[in-house]
C-alpha positions as a Python dict, from the first residue, in 0.01 Angstrom:
ca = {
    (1, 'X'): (0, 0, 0),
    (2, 'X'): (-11, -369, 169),
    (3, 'X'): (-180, -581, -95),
    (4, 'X'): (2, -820, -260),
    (5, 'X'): (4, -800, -644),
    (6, 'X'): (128, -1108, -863),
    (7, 'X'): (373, -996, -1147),
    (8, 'X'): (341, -1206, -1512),
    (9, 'X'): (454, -1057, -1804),
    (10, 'X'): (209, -1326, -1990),
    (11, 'X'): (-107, -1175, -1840),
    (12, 'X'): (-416, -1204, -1803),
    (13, 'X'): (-354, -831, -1890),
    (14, 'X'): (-643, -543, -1824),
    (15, 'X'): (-651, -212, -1724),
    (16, 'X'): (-688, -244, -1412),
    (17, 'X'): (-393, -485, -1387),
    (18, 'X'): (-203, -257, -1567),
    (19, 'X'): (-260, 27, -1308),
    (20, 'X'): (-168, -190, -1066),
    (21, 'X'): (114, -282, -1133),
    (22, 'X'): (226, 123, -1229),
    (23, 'X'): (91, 215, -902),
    (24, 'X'): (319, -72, -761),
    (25, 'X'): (612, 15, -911),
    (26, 'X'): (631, 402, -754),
    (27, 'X'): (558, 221, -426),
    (28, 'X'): (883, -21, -458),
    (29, 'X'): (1075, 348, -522),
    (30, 'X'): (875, 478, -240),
    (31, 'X'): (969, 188, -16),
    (32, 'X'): (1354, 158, -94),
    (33, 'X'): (1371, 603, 12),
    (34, 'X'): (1228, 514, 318),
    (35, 'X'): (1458, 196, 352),
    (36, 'X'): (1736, 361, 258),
    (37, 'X'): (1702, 714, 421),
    (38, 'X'): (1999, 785, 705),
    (39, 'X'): (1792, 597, 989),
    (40, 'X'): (1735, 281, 820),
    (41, 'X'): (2026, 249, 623),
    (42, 'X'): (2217, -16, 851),
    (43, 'X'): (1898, -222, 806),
    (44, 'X'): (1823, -206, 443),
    (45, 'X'): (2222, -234, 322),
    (46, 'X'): (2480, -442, 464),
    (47, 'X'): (2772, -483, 236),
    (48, 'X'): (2846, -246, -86),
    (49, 'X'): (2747, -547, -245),
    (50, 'X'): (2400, -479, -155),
    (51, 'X'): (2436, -139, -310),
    (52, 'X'): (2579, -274, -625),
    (53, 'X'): (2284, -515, -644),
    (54, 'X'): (1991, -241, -600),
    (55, 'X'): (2182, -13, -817),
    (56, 'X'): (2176, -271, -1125),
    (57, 'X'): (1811, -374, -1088),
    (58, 'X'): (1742, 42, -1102),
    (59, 'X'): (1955, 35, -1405),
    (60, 'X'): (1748, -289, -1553),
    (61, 'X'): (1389, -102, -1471),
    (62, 'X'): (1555, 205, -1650),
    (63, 'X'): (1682, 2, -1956),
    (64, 'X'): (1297, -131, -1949),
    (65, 'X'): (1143, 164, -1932),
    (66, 'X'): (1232, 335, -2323),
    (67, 'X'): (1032, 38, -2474),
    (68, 'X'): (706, 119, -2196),
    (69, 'X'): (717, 456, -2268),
    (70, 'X'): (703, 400, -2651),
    (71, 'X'): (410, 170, -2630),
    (72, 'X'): (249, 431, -2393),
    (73, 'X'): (282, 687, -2665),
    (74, 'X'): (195, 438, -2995),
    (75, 'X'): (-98, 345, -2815),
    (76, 'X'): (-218, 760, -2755),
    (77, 'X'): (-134, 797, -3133),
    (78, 'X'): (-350, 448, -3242),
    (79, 'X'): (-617, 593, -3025),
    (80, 'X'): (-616, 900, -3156),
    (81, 'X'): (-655, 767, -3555),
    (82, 'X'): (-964, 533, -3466),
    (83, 'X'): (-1072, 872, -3319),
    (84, 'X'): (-1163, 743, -2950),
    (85, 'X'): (-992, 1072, -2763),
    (86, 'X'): (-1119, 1388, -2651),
    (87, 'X'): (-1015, 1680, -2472),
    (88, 'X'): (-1211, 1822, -2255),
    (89, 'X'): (-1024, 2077, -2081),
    (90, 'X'): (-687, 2269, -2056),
    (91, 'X'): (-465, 2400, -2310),
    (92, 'X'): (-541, 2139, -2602),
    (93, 'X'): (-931, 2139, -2503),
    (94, 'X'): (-1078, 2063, -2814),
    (95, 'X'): (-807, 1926, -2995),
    (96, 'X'): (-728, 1564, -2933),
    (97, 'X'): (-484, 1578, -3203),
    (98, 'X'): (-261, 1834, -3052),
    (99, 'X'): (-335, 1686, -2687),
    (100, 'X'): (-143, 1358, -2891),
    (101, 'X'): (148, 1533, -3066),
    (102, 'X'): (256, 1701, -2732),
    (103, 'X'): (238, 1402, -2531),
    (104, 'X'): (400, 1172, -2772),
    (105, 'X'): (655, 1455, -2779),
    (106, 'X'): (737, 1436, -2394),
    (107, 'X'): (725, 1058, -2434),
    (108, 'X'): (989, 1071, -2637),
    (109, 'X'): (1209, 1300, -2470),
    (110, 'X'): (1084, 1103, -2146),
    (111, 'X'): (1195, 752, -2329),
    (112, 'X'): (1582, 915, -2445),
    (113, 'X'): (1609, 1027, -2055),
    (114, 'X'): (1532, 699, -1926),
    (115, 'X'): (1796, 517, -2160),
    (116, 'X'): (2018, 800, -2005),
    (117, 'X'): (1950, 699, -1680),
    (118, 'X'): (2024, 313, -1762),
    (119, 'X'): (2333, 369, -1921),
    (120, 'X'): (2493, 657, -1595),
    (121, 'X'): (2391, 377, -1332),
    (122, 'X'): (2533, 76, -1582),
    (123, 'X'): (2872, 320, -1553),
    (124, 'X'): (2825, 328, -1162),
    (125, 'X'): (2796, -43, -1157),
    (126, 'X'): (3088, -66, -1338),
    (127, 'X'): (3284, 107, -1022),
    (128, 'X'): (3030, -9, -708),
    (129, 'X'): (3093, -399, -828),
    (130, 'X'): (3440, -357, -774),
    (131, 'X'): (3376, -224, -429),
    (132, 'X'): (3378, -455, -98),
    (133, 'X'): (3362, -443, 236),
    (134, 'X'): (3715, -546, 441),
    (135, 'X'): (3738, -901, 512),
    (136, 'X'): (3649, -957, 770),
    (137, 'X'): (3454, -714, 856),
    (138, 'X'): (3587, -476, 1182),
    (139, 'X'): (3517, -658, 1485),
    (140, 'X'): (3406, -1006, 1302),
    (141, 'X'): (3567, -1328, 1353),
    (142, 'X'): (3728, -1471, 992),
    (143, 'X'): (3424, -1750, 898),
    (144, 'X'): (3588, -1900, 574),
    (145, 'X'): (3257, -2013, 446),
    (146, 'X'): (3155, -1669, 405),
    (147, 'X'): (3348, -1452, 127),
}
């Protein structure tokens, strides 16, 4: 994926959009494993601030994602009273209405795992912030603008 795609949380909102920016956000995971794999490490991270930093944006997206996950599942159940879903095949084919129950059911459980994630990488913040590199670093000259 190369194209660039312009985040506003005030819209203009579609579907399309919407995909989008979904599709984008498994590529950003995508992008930071390769970045981060044992051959590009040195290039993605240089001090365990770095580290720290990634780690509580992860931990923001994971807070964020209970609320998504909800309106995901709201919306299946809305849709499903104004009676604009079908089934067509596999093991609810037929039955929009059990289709909905399951999958709001696995939302659910998928929102209360999310907010578990958030809150075990909020913990490891709370130990990688306190972690630095030595100052200065091996082989570095002491610059006492830099700290």
């Amino acid at each position: 994926m190369t194209e660039t795609i312009r985040l506003s949380s005030d819209g203009p909102h579609s579907p399309d959009y919407t995909r989008e920016v979904a599709a984008a956000v498994a590529e950003a995971v995508r992008v930071l494993n390769h970045a981060t794999t044992f051959g590009h490490i040195g290039d993605a991270l240089a001090f365990p601030a770095d580290a720290d930093a990634v780690l509580g944006s992860l931990s923001t997206a994971a807070q964020r994602l209970p609320q998504l996950l909800d309106q995901l599942r709201d919306w299946l159940v809305g849709e499903l009273a104004a009676g604009r879903l079908r089934v067509g095949h596999g093991p609810h084919a037929g039955d929009p209405a059990a289709a909905t129950e399951a999958a709001a059911r696995k939302l659910r459980d998928a929102s209360a795992i999310a907010f578990r994630l958030h809150l075990a990488l909020k913990d490891v913040t709370a130990v990688t912030s306190a972690i630095g590199a030595p100052f200065p670093a091996p082989g570095a000259e002491e610059d006492p603008g830099e700290r």
